[in-house]
matplotlib code that plots the C-alpha trace (Angstrom):
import matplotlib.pyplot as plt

x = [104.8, 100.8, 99.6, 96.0, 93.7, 91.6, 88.4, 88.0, 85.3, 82.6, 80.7, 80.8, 78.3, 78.6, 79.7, 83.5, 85.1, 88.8, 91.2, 93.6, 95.9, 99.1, 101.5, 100.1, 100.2, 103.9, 104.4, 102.2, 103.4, 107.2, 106.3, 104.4, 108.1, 108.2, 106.1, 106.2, 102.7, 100.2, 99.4, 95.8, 96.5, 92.7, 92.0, 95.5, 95.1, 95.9, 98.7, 102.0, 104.1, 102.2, 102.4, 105.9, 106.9, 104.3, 106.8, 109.6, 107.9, 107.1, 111.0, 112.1, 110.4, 106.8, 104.6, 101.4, 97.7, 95.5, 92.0, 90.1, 90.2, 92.6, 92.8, 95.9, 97.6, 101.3, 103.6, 107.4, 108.2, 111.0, 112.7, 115.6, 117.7, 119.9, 118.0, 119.1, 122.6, 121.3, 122.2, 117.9, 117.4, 119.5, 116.7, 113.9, 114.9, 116.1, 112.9, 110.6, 111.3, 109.5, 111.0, 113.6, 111.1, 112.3, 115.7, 113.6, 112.2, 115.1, 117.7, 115.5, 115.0, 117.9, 120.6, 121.6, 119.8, 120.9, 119.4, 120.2, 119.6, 115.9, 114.0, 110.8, 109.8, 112.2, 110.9, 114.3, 116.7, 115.2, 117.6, 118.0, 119.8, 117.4, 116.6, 120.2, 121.1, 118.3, 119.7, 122.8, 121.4, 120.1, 123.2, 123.9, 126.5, 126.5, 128.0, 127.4, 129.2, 129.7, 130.1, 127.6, 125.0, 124.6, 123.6, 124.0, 123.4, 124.2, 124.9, 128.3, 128.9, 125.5, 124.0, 120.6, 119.5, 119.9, 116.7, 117.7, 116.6, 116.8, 115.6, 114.8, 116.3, 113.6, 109.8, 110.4, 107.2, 109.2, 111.8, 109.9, 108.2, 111.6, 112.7, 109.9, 109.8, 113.2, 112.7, 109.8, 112.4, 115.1, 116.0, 115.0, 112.8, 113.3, 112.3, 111.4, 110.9, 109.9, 108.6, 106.4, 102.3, 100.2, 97.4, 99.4, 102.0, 99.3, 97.8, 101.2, 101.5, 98.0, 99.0, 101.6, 100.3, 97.9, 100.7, 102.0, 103.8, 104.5, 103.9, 102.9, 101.9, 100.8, 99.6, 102.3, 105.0, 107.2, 106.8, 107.7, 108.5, 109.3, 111.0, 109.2, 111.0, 108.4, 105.2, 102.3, 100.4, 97.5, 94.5, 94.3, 92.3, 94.0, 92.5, 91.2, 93.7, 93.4, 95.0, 93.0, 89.7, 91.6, 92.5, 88.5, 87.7, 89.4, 88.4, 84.9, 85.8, 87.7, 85.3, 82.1, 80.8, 78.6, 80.6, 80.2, 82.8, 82.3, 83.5, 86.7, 87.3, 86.0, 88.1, 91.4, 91.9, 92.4, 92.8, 92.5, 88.5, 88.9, 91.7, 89.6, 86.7, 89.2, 89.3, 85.7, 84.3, 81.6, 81.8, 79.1, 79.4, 77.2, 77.6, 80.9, 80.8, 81.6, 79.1, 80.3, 77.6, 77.7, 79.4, 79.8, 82.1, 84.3, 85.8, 89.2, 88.7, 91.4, 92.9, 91.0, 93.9, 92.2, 96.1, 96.4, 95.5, 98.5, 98.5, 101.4, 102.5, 103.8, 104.2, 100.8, 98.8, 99.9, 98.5, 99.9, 102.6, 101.0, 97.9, 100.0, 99.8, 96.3, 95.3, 97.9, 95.6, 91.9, 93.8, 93.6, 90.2, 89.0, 88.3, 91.0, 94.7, 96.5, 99.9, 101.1, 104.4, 106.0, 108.2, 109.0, 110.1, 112.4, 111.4, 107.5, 106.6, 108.7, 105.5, 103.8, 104.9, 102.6, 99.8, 100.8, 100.8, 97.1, 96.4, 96.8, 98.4, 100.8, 104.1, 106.5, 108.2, 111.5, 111.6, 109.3, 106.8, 104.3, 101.2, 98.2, 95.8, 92.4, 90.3, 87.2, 86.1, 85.6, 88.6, 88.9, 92.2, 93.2, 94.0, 97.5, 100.4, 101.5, 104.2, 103.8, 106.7, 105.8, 102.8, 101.0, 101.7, 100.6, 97.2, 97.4, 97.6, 95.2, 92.7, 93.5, 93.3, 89.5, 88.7, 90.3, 88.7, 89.7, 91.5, 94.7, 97.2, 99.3, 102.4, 104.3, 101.1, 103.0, 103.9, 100.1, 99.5, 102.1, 99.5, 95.8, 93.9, 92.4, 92.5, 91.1, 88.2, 86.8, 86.6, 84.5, 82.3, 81.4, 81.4, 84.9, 85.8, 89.4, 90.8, 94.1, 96.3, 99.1]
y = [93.2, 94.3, 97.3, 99.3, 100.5, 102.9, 105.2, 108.0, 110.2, 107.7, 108.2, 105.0, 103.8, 101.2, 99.4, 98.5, 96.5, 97.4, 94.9, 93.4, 95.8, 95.3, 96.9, 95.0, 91.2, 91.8, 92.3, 89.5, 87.2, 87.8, 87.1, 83.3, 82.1, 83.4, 79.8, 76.5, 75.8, 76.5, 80.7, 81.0, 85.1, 85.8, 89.1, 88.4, 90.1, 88.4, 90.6, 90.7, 91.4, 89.7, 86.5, 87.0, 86.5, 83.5, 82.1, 82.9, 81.6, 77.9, 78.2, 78.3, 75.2, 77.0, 74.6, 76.9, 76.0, 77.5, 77.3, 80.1, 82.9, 85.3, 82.6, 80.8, 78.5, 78.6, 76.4, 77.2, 73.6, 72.3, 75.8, 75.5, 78.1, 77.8, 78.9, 82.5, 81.3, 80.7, 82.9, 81.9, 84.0, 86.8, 86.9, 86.3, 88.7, 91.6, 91.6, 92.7, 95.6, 93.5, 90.4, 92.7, 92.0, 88.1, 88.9, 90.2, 86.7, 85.0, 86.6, 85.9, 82.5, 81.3, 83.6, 85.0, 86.5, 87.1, 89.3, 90.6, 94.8, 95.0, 96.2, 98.0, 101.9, 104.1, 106.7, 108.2, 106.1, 104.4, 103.8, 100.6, 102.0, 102.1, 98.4, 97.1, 99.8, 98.1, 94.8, 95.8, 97.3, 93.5, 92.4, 91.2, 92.0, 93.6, 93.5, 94.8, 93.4, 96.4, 94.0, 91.9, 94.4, 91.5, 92.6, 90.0, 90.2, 87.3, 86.5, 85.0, 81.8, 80.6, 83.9, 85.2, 88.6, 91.1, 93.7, 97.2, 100.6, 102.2, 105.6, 104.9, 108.2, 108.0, 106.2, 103.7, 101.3, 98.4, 99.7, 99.2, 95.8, 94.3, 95.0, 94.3, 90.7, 90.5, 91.8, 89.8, 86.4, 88.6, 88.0, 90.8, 93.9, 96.0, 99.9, 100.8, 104.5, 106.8, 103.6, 103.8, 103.6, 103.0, 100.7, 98.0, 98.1, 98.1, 95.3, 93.5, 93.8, 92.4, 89.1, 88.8, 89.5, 86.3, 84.7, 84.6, 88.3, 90.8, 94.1, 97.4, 101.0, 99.8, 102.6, 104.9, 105.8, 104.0, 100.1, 98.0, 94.3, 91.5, 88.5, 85.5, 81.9, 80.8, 81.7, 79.8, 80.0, 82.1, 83.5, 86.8, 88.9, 91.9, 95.3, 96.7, 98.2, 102.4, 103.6, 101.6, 103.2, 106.8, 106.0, 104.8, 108.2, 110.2, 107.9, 108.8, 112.2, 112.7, 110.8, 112.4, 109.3, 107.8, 105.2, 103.5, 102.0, 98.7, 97.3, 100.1, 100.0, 103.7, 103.9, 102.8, 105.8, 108.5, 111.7, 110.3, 111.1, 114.6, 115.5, 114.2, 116.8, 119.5, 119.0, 119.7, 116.1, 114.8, 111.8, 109.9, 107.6, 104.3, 102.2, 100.8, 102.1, 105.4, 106.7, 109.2, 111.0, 111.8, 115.9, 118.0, 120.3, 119.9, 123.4, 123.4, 124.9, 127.5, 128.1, 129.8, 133.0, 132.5, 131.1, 128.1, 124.9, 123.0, 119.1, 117.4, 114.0, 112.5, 109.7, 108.0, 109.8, 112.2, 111.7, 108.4, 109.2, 106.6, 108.9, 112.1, 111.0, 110.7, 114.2, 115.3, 113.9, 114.9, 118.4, 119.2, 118.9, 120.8, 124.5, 126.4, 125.6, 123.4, 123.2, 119.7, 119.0, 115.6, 115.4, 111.7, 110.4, 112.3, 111.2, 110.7, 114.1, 112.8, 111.9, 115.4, 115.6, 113.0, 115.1, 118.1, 116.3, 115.2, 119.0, 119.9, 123.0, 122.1, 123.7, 121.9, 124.2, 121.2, 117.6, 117.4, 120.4, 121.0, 123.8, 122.7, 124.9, 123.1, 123.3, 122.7, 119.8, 122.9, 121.4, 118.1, 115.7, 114.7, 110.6, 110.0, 107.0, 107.0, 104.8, 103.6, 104.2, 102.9, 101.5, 104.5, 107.0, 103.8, 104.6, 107.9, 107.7, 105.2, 107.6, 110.3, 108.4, 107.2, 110.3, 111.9, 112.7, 110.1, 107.2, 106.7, 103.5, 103.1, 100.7, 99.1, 98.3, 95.0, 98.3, 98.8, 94.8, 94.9, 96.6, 96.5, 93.0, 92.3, 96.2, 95.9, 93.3, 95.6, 98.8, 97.0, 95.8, 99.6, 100.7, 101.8, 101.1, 99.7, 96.4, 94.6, 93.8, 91.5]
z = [88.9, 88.9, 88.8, 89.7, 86.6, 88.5, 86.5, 89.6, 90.1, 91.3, 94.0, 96.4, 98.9, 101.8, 104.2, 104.9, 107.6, 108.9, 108.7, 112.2, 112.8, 111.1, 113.4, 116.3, 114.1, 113.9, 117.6, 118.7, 115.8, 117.4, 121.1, 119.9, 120.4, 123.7, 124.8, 124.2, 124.7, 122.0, 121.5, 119.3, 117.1, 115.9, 113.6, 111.7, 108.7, 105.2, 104.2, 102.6, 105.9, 108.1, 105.7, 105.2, 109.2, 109.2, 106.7, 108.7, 111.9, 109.7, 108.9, 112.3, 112.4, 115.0, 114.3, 112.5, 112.3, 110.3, 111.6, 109.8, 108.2, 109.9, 112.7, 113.8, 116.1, 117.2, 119.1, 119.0, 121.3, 118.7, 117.1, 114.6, 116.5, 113.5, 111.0, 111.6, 110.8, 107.4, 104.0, 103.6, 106.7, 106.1, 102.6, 104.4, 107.8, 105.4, 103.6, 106.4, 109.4, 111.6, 111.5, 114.0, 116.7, 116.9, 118.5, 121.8, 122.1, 121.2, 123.2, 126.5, 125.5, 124.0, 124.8, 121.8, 118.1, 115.0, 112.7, 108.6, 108.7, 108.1, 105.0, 105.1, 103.6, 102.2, 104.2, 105.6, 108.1, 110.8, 113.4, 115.6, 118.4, 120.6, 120.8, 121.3, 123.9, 125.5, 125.0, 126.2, 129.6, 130.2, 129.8, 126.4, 124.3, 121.3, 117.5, 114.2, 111.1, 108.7, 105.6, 106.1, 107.0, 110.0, 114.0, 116.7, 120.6, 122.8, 126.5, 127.7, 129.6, 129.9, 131.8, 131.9, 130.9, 134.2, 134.9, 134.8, 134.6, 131.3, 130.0, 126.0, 123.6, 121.7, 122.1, 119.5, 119.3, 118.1, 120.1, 123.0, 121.9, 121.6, 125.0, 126.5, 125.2, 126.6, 129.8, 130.7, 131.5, 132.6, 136.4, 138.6, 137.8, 134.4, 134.1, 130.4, 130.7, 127.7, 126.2, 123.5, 124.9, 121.1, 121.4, 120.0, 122.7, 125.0, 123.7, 123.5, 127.2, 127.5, 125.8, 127.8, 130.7, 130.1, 129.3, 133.2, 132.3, 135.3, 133.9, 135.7, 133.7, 130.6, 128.3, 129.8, 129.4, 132.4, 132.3, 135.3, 134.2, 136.9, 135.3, 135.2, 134.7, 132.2, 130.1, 129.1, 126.0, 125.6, 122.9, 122.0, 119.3, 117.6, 117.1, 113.8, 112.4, 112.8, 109.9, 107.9, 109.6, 109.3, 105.4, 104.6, 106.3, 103.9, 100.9, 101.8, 101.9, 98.8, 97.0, 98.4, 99.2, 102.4, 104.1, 107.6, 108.6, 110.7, 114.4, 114.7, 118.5, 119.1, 122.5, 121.1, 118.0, 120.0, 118.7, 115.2, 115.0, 116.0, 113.9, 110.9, 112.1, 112.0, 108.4, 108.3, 108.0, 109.5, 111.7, 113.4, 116.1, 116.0, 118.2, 117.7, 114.0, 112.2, 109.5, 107.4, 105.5, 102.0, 101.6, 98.8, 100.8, 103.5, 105.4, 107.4, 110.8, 111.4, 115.1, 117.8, 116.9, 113.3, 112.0, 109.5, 110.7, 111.3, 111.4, 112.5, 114.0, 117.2, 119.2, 120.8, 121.9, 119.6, 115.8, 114.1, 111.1, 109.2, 108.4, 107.0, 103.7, 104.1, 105.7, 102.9, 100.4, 101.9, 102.4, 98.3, 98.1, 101.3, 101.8, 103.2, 103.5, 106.1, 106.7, 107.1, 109.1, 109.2, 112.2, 112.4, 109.3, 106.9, 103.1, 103.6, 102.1, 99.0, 97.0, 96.9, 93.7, 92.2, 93.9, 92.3, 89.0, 89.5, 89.8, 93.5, 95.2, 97.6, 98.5, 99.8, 102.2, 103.2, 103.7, 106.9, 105.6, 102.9, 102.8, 101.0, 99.2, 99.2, 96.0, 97.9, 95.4, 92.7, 90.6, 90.3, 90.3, 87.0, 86.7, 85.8, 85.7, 89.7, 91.3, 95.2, 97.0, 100.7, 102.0, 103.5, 100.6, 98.4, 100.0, 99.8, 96.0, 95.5, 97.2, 95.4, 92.0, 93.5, 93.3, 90.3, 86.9, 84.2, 84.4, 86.7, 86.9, 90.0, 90.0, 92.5, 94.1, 95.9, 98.3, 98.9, 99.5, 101.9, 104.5, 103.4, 102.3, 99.3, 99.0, 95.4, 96.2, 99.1, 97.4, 94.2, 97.1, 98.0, 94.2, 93.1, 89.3, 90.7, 88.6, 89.1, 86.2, 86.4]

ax = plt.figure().add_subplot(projection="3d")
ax.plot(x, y, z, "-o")
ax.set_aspect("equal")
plt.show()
């Protein structure tokens, strides 16, 4: 296990470049095995999860090329469908959320999927119903072995998956990205409404759309997919990754530093930008690039009724859960209070208490609600021995130790690795006094 020694406090300067979106690489990496024909993923970036369902794709027997950094090549024209019969790939499928996006692409190809019950955060349960009632409106049947912790869909006597109309309970992204990558070789026409509309679900749709896809009202939330018989392989380039952009935003915040942030895709982060400004910090837009100048002081703007600013998730286009931790975080230093409310998830609020042993003021109100009293960078946070518990409060802490007066270690930082590249390199590059000890 390795760990973060981090001296917080410094002031850092430069320029940093987000990484490929990670929640997008997982979609995309799952629909290469919707072809046999070679699929070129460009802007992959060189993380744990991402890595992890490469591996899984070389076990299936994809051939993989690498041919640059971040840039690969796919071609899943010989896969070992039984692979994921394996007690290897109930390992390697439990040990990644994502790897739930293969059964989509398996099911419509093959006919059937099998798949271990998923790992991932241990942010609160995280239902699966929504992708095998999907499944099941196709056409496929359904099991669960209680025992095993196993799920399995398949089609009887050689059919093929049956379009239909099918109104989702809830606007699961991956949800949504599995049934999609179903549908699009299912016979007849297929109705996804309440589907999820994030950029990366957009850009999903894009791929396969290039791919020979039939797909009408993508970025809303009512997707019309006619079945095609085959699809062809294709190149595509992933986004940066926005919660990367919205956590380098708050580092530079917190840490009273002048950052620009490089290439972020201005017109695919929505609301992200402005909620950012609410909490009194200064954005620039150049170019393609956000500068964020160097502030002593940041000040919470209050509602036009003069009531608490209240910050609060939702699906796209509402704000991304992903950056709560972070707003969390630049909240304790601001002036003013904000109340942050965490609909979507029911244990991300569980690491406030690590904050409020570095010395912030935060009352947590329940499980989904905490009020935080900003310090207005008057009182520092005080360094400390922190444990990542997920991915996005990982970077929450790390920021907050950036920051901090004296010295903090953080622990579990495989958690952090999981979603942000050579996290440790980058922030040396801009200045921070961060070093990895195995």
């Amino acid at each position: 296990m390795s760990k973060f020694e981090i001296k917080g406090g410094k002031q850092l300067k430069g320029e940093i470049t987000p990484q490929g979106a990670k929640n997008e690489a997982l979609q995309i990496l799952c629909a290469t095995l919707l072809t046999d024909e070679p699929v070129r993923v460009k802007n992959l970036p060189d993380i744990r999860d991402v890595n992890r369902l490469i591996e899984i794709l070389g076990s299936l027997s994809v051939k993989i090329k690498k041919n640059g950094k971040g840039d690969y090549t796919f071609q899943a024209d010989d896969v070992n469908i039984d692979y994921l019969k394996t007690s290897e790939f109930r390992k390697d499928g439990a040990a990644l959320r994502g790897s739930v996006m293969l059964m989509g692409p398996f099911l419509t190809r093959y006919g059937f999927a099998y798949m271990p019950k998923p790992g991932g955060d241990k942010i609160g349960r995280r239902r699966l119903d929504t992708h095998f009632e999907g499944f099941q409106k196709l056409g496929a049947s359904f099991r669960y072995t209680l025992e095993e912790k196993f799920y399995g869909v398949e089609l009887k006597d050689g059919k093929k998956l049956q379009g239909s109309y099918m109104l989702l309970e809830e606007a699961s992204v991956t949800g949504t990205a599995n049934i999609l990558m179903a549908a699009v070789m299912a016979e007849g026409t297929t109705q996804i409404y309440n589907a999820a509309c994030e950029p990366y679900l957009q850009q999903l749709c894009k791929m396969l759309m290039s791919m020979g896809a039939k797909i009408e009202g993508i970025g809303s939330n009512l997707l019309t997919i006619t079945g095609v018989e085959k699809l062809n392989g294709t190149e595509h380039t992933l986004l940066p990754d926005m919660i990367e952009i919205g956590s380098w935003i708050g580092l530079a915040a917190m840490t009273k530093s002048e950052i620009t942030i490089k290439n972020v895709g201005w017109e695919h982060l929505g609301i992200i930008p402005g909620v950012f400004k609410k909490m009194g910090i200064t954005l620039n837009k150049m170019g393609d690039d956000i500068h964020i100048p160097a502030q002593d002081h940041y000040e919470v703007q209050s509602f036009i009724d003069g009531s608490i600013l209240t910050v609060s998730d939702a699906p796209w286009p509402g704000f991304t859960p992903d950056l709560i931790s972070i707003i969390l975080v630049v909240a304790t230093q601001a002036k003013g209070s904000v109340l942050v409310h965490q609909k979507m998830f029911e244990s991300r609020l569980f690491f406030v208490d690590k904050i409020i042993d570095m010395g912030a003021q935060i009352i947590l109100c329940d499980p989904h609600r905490a009020t935080v009293i900003g310090l207005n960078q008057e009182t520092p946070l005080r360094g400390t021995v922190l444990t990542s518990p997920d991915i996005r409060a990982g970077i929450a802490l790390l920021i907050a130790a950036l920051s901090a007066k004296g010295t903090s270690v953080i622990h579990n930082i495989e958690q952090i690795d999981r979603g942000y590249e050579n996290i440790d390199d980058r922030l040396r590059a801009i200045g921070a006094d961060i070093r990895r000890v195995d």
